[in-house]
N, C-alpha and C positions, 0 to 999 in steps of 0.2 A: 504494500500500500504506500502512496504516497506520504513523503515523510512529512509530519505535523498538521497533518489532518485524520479528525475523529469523524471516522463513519460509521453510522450503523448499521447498513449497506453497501460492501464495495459494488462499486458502480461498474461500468464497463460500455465497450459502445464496440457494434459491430463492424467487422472490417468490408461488409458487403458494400458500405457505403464510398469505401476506396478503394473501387476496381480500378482505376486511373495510375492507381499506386503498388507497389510490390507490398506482400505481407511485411516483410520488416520495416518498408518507408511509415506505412501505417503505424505500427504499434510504436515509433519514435515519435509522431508525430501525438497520439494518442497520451505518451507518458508524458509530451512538454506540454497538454492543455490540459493533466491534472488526472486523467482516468488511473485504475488500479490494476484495471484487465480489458481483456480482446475478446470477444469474440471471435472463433477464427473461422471463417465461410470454406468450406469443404468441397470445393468447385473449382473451377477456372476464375480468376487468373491466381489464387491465392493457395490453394493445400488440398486439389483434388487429388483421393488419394491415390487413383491410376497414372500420373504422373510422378507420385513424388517415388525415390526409391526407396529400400528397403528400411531405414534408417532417418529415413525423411519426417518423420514424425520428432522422432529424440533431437535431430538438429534443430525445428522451428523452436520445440519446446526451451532448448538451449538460447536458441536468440532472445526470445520473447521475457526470459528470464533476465539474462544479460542487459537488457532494454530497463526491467525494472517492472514487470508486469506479470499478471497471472494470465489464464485464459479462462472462462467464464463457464464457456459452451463450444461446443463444435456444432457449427451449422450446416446441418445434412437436406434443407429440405430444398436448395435449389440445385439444379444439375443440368446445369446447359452446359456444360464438357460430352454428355449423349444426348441431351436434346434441347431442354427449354428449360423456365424454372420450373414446371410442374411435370415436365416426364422426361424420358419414363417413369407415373407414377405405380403405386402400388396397385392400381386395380385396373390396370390394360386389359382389353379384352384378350390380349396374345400373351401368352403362359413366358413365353421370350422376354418380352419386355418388361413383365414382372418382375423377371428374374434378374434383372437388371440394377433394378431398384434395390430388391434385398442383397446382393454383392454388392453395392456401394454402401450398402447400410450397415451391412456385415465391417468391411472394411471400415468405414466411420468411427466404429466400436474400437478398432484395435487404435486408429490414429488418436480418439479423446483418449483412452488410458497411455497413448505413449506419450500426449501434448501433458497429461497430470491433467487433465479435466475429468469430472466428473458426470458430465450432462452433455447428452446431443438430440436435436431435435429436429427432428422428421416433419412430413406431412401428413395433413388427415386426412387419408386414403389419396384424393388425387382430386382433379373434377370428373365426376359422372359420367362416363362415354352414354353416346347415343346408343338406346338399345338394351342397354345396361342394364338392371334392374336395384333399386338403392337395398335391397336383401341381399343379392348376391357379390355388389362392390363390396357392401360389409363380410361379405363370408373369405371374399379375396383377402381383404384388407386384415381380418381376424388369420387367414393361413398363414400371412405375409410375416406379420409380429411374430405369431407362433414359431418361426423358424427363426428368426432372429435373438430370441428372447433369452435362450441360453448363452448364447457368446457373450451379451451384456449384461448375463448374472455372471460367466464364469471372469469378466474383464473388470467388477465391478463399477460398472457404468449405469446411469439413469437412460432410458432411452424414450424422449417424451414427445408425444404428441402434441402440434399444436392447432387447434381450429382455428378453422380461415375460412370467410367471408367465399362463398361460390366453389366450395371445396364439398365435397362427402360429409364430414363432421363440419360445420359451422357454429353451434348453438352448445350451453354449458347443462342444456337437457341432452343433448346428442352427445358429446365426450361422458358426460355421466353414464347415460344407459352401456354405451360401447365399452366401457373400459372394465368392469366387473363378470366380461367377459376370460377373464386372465385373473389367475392369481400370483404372477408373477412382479416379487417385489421390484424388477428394475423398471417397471412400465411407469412413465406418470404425466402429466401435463408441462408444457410450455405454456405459459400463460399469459398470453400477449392481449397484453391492456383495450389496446386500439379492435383489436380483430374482433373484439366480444360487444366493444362498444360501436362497431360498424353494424353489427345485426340485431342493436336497438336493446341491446342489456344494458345492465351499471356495473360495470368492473370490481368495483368496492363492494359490493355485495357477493360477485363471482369468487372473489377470493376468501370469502365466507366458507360459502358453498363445496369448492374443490378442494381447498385447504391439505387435504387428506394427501394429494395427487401434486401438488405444487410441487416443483424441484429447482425451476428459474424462472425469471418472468423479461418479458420483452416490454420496455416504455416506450410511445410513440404519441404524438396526438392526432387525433382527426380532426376534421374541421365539423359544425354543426350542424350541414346537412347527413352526416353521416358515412359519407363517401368515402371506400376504401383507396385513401391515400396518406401516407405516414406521412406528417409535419414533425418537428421539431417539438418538442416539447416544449408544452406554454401558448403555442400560436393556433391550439384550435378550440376546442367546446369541452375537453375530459376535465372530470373533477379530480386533478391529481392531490388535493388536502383531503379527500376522504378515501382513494386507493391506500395512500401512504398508510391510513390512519386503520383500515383493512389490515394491510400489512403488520403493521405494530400489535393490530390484535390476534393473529395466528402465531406471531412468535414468527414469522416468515426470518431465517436467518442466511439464505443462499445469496445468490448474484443478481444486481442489476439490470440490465442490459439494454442501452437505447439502438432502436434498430430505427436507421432514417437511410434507408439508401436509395430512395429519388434523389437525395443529396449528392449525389455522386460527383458533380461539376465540381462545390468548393466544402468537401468532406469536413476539413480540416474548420472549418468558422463555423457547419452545424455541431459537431462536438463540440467546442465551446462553448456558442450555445445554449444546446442542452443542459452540460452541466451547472452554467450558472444559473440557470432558471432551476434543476433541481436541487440544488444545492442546500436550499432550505429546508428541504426532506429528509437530506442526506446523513447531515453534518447535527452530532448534538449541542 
C-alpha cells in the first residue's frame, strides 16, 4: 500500500482502461497517482495467457511488485485475443467454442495464483444466441463452471461471476437462483456496482443481499438514464455514501477496483480522478 495513507479498502483500478499502454507502463503510472493495486486484464495487449510463456505469470507478478503494487483480480471476462469481448462465451451453441472459453479460464486460474491474486472474474454465461433456449444457456453455462471449478479449488482461487446488463445473468435474483446450483466454495460474485445499477436495482442494498458471494467489487458510475456506460466515479446518478456504507456493514474486507475503460484515450487523468473523488470513502 501506498506509504502514509490509511485505507480501509485498498483501492485498485483496472488496466483494461490502458490498452494504449504496456502492462508495466500502467501499473507505474497507476503507483504515481496513489493506487495500491492493478487489476491485470487477461487479454491482449496486456497478460493473455496464450501468449505469455511459461513463467510469464511469476515475471508480471515480479514487476508489478517491484512497481510497488499488488494485483487485485485477474480479468478473464474479455477475450478479443479469439474473438471479441464477449466470445467465445460460455454458452456457444458449438461445443468448440465453449471449449474455448473454459481453456482460457482454466488457464486464468493458474496465471491469478502465479500473479498472488486471489480472484478472477468471468462472464455471466455470455449473450443468449438466437435459438438458444435461457434453460439450456444455463445448463451450458452450469457444465462450463462445473469443469473448471476444481483447478480453482485445487489453485486456491475465487472464480467469480459477474452480471452484466444484456448478458445470461443480469439481475441479483438471476446470480442468486444460478449460483446454489454448486457447492463449491471457490465460486462467488464480482460485484460490479454500475452493472446492477444499469438494470434499475440499488447497489447498496445488492450488497446486502449477496454479501455471502462477495469476493471483489468493481466501482464505476453510470449516468441517470441508466445507460450501460462506465463514467468515472462521481460524474453520474450512483449513491456511492450508501454502497460504501453497505460495504462497512458486511464487514466487506477485499479489493476495490475502478473499472473505466471507455477511458482508454487519457487512462492516466481518469484514475486520478476516480481516486480523489473516492477518496472520502476510502481513507479513515
Amino acid at each position: 500500500m501506498n506509504q502514509g495513507v490509511t485505507r480501509r479498502w485498498p483501492i485498485a483500478f483496472s488496466s483494461n482502461a490502458f490498452i494504449q499502454f504496456s502492462l508495466r507502463d500502467c501499473a507505474r503510472e497507476l503507483m504515481r497517482v496513489g493506487y495500491d493495486a492493478i487489476e491485470v486484464l487477461a487479454d491482449v495487449p496486456h497478460a493473455y495467457p496464450g501468449s505469455l510463456p511459461p513463467d510469464g505469470g511469476f515475471a508480471i507478478r515480479r514487476e508489478i511488485e517491484e512497481i510497488g503494487l499488488r494485483v487485485s483480480n485477474v480479468n478473464a471476462f474479455m477475450l478479443r485475443a479469439l474473438g471479441t469481448i464477449h466470445h467465445p462465451s460460455w454458452i456457444e451453441p458449438d461445443p468448440l467454442e465453449r471449449s474455448k472459453r473454459l481453456r482460457h479460464t482454466l488457464d486464468c486460474i493458474k496465471l491469478t495464483k502465479d500473479l498472488g491474486a486471489s480472484t478472477l472474474s468471468t462472464e455471466p454465461g455470455g449473450p443468449l444466441p438466437l435459438g438458444v433456449s435461457r434453460e439450456t444457456a444455463l445448463d451450458w453455462f452450469a457444465d462450463g463452471l462445473a469443469a473448471v471449478l476444481p483447478a480453482a479449488e485445487a489453485a486456491g482461487v475465487k472464480l467469480l461471476v459477474e452480471p452484466e446488463p444484456g448478458l445470461l445473468i443480469e439481475t441479483s435474483a438471476q446470480i442468486a437462483e444460478f449460483l446454489p446450483r454448486f457447492s463449491s466454495p471457490a465460486l462467488g460474485v464480482n460485484f460490479d456496482v454500475g452493472h446492477f445499477f444499469c438494470v434499475g436495482e440499488d447497489p447498496a442494498v445488492l450488497v446486502r443481499t449477496l454479501a455471502r458471494w462477495i469476493h471483489h467489487v468493481h466501482l464505476e458510475d453510470i449516468a441517470a438514464d441508466r445507460r450501460h456506460y462506465h463514467l468515472v466515479p462521481g460524474r453520474g446518478a450512483i449513491d456511492f455514501d450508501a454502497v460504501f456504507e453497505a460495504l462497512r456493514a458486511i464487514a466487506y474486507e477485499g479489493f476495490l477496483t475502478v473499472e473505466v475503460y471507455p477511458e482508454y484515450r487519457n487512462p492516466t487523468d481518469a484514475a486520478a480522478d476516480s481516486l480523489a473523488y473516492l477518496r472520502r470513502f476510502l481513507e479513515r
